[in-house]
C-alpha positions in Angstrom: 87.7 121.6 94.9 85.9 121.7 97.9 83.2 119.8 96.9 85.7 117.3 95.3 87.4 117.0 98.8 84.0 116.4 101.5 83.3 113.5 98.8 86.3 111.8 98.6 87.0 112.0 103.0 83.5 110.5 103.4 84.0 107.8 100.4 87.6 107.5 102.9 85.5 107.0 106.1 83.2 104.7 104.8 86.3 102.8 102.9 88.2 102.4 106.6 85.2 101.8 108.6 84.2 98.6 105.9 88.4 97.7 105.7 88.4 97.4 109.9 85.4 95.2 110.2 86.7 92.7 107.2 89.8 92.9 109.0 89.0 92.3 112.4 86.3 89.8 111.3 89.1 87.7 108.6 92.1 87.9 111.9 89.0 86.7 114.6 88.1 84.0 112.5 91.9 83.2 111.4 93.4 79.9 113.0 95.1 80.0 115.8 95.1 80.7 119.5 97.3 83.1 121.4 96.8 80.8 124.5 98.4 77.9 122.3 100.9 76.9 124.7 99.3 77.9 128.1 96.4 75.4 127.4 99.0 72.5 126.6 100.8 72.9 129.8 99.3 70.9 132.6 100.7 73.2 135.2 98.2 75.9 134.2 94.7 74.8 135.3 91.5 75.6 132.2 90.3 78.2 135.0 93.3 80.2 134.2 92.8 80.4 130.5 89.2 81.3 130.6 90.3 84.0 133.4 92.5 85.6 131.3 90.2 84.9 127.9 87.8 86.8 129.7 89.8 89.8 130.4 91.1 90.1 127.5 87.5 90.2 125.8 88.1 87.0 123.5 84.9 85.4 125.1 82.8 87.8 123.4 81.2 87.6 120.2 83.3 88.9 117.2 81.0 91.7 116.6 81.1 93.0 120.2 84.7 92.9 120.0 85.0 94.6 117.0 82.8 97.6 117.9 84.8 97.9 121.7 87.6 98.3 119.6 86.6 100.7 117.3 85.1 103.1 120.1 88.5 102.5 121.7 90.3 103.4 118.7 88.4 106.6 118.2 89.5 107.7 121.6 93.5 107.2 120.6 93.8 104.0 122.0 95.0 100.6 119.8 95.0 98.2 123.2 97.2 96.4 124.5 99.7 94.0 123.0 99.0 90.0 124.0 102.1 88.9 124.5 104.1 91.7 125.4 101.6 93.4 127.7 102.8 97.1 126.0 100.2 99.5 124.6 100.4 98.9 120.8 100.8 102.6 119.9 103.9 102.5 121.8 105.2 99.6 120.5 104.4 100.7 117.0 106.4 104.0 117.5 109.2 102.1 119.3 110.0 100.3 115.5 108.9 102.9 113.2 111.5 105.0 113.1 113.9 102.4 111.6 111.3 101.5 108.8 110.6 105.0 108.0 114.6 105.9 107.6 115.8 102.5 105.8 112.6 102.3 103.6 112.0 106.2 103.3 115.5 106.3 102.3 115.1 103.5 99.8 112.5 105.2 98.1 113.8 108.7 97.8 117.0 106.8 96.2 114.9 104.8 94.0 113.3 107.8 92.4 116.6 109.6 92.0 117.6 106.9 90.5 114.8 106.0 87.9 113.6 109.5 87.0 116.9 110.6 85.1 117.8 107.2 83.7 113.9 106.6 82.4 113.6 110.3 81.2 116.8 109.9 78.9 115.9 106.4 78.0 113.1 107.6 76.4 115.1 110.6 74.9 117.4 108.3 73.1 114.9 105.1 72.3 116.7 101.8 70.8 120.5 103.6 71.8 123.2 101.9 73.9 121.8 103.8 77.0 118.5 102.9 76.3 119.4 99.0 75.7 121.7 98.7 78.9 118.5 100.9 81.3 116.4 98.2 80.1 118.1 95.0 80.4 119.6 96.1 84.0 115.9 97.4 84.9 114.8 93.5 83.8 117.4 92.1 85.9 116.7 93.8 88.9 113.3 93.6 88.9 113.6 89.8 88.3 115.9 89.7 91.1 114.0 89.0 94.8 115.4 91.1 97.2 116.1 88.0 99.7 118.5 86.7 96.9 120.4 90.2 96.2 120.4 90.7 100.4 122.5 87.5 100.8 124.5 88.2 97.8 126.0 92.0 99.2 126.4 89.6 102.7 128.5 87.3 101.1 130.1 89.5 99.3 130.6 93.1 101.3 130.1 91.4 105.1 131.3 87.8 104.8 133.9 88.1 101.9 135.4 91.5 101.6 134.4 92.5 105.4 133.3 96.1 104.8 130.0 96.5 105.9 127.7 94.8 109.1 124.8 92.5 108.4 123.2 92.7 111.7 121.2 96.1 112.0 121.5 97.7 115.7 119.5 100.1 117.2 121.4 100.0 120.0 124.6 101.6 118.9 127.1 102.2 122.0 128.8 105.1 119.5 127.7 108.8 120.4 128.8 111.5 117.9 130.2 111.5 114.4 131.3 108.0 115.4 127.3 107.1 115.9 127.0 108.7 112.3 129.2 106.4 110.7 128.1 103.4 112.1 124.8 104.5 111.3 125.7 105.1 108.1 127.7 101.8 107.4 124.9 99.5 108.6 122.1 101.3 106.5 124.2 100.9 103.2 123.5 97.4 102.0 119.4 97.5 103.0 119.5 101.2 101.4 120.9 100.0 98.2 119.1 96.7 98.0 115.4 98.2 97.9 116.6 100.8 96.1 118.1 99.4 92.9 114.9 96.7 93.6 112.5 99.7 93.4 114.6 101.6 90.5 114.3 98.6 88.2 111.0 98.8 88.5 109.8 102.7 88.2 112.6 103.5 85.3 110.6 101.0 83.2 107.0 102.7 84.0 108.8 106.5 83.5 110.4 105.7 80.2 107.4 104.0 78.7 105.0 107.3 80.2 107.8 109.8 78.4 108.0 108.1 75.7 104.6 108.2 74.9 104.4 112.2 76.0 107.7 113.1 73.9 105.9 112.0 70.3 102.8 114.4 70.7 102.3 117.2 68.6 102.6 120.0 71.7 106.3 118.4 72.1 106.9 119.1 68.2 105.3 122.6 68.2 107.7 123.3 70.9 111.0 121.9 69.1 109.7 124.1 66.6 109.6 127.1 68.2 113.3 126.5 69.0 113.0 125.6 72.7 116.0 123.6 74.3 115.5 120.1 74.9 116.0 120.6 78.6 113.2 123.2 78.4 111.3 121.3 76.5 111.5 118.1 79.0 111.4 120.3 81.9 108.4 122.1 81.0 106.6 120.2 78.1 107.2 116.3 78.7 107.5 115.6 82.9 104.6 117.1 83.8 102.5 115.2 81.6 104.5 111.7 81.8 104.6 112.4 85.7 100.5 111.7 85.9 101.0 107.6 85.8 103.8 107.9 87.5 102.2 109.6 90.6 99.8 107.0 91.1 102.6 104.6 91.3 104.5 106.3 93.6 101.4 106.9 96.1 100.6 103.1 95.9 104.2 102.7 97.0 104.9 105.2 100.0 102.4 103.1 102.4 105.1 100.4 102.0 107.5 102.9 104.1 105.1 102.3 107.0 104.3 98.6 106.4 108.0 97.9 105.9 110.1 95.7 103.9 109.4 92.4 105.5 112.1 90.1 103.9 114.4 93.1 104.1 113.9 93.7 107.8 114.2 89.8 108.5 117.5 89.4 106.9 119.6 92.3 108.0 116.9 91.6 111.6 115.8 95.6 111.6 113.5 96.6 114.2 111.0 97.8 112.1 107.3 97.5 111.3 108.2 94.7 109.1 109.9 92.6 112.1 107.2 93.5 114.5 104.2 92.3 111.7 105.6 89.0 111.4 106.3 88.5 115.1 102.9 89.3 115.5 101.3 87.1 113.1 103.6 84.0 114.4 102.3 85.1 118.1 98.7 85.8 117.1 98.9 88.8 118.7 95.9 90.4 117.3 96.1 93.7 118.7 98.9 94.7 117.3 98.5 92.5 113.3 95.1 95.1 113.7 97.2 97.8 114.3 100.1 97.8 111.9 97.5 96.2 109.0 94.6 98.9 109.5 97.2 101.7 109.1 98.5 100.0 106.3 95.3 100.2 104.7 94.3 104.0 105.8 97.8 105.4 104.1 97.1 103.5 100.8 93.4 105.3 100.7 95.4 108.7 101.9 98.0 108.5 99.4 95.7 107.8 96.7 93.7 111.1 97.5 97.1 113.3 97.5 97.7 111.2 94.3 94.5 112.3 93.2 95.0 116.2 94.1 98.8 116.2 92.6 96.9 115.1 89.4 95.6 118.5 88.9 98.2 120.4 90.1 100.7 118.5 86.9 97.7 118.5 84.3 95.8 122.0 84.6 93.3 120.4 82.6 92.0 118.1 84.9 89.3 119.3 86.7 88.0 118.3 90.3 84.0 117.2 90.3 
């Protein structure tokens, strides 16, 4: 296990360190120019742009820049935002925690959603249940979330005027009353990538219990007279769970990385937002940033994925 672990953080190491450089390398070379609109102004003489190029490093080579930045981030520090002038760590922490509720949520709703529903799908194959699971697991996977998001707007905002459409993190409310309001604005991005999500893992759970449920250990227990709860509990899930993990833990980074079209349509403050008013702003600093950690929780998760694998399946074994 040990072993297994020193392998896989260096294979980690030596996966971020080659992810940063084809990062910073692809977003230095990208179109672009973060000066756009102060070199089209006549008011703002060339000397000024250079000036400020050059203290913000973009007059050096890309390779220069790239290794500046990654002694600077080994020390803790991301930069400084272009636009905004605010260190980036900041600024990331200043929007995470509304990605991590509405899209932590999400998820944690979207797996207590699909794990029952694709466990007794497979249970009872080709039944009503079954038939209705599938065809509303079709439909909401089909369904983008942009196009469900103005649907409960028209409907539950617009319409029937239940619920707010405009997420604020600058609730005047203090209290129970804070709570609530909380509560009522969270509802309809909740619910939409969660049934979005659901659709999508209740198909993956039924067809991975299905294919556990008809083994011979499964029959050897129904034999022995075990319940069927028992048998699922202790027999089938652990088992079905293995392909299941792995798309769980390629999912989770997206709580940090956000729902983009989700967080642009209800306009949450999250990671999502701040990415794409980054990217517009070609504010490099902080596209790095949010896009490198991205890519360091994918690699993380798929370790833990890796580790949980052993922990369901005693028979695996850790080289």
């Amino acid at each position: 296990m040990g072993f297994f672990l020193a392998r896989r953080l260096l294979l980690a190491a030596a996966s971020l360190l080659g992810i940063s450089a084809v990062l910073f390398t692809v977003l230095s070379l990208a179109p672009g120019d973060v000066f756009a609109e102060l070199i089209t102004n006549p008011a703002v003489p060339p000397e000024v742009v250079a000036n400020l190029r050059s203290q913000l490093g973009l007059d050096q080579p890309v390779y220069i820049r790239y290794v500046r930045w990654l002694a600077a981030m080994f020390q803790g520090s991301w930069g400084y935002s272009f636009t905004s002038r605010i260190d980036v760590g900041a600024l990331i922490w200043q929007h995470l925690p509304a990605t991590v509720f509405i899209v932590g949520t999400s998820q944690l709703l979207a797996l207590a959603i699909a794990l029952p529903v694709g466990v007794y799908a497979a249970m009872k194959p080709y039944s009503v249940f079954d038939q209705l699971a599938s065809t509303l697991s079709f439909v909401g996977f089909s369904l983008p979330t942009f196009f469900t998001g103005i649907l409960f707007i028209l409907l539950f905002s617009i319409h029937l005027d239940w619920l707010p459409f405009i997420y604020r993190s600058d609730l005047s409310e203090s209290g129970w009353l804070w709570v609530w309001e909380q509560f009522r604005q969270s509802i309809m991005p909740i619910t939409i990538l969660a049934l979005f999500q659901a659709a999508s893992w209740t198909r993956y759970i039924r067809a991975a219990v299905l294919e556990v449920i008809r083994l011979d250990h499964v029959t050897t227990a129904r034999s022995k007279g075990l319940s069927e709860g028992t048998i699922i509990r202790k027999h089938v899930l652990r088992n079905a769970l293995i392909p299941v993990v792995t798309l769980v833990a390629l999912e989770l980074p997206a709580v940090f990385g956000g729902a983009i079209v989700t967080e642009q349509i209800f306009r949450i403050p999250g990671i999502g937002s701040l990415l794409i008013s980054s990217i517009l702003s070609n504010d490099m600093p902080v596209i790095m940033a949010v896009t490198f950690v991205i890519s360091a929780l994918v690699i993380i998760f798929n370790l833990l994925a890796d580790i949980t694998y052993g922990w369901l399946d005693p028979r695996i074994a850790y080289r």
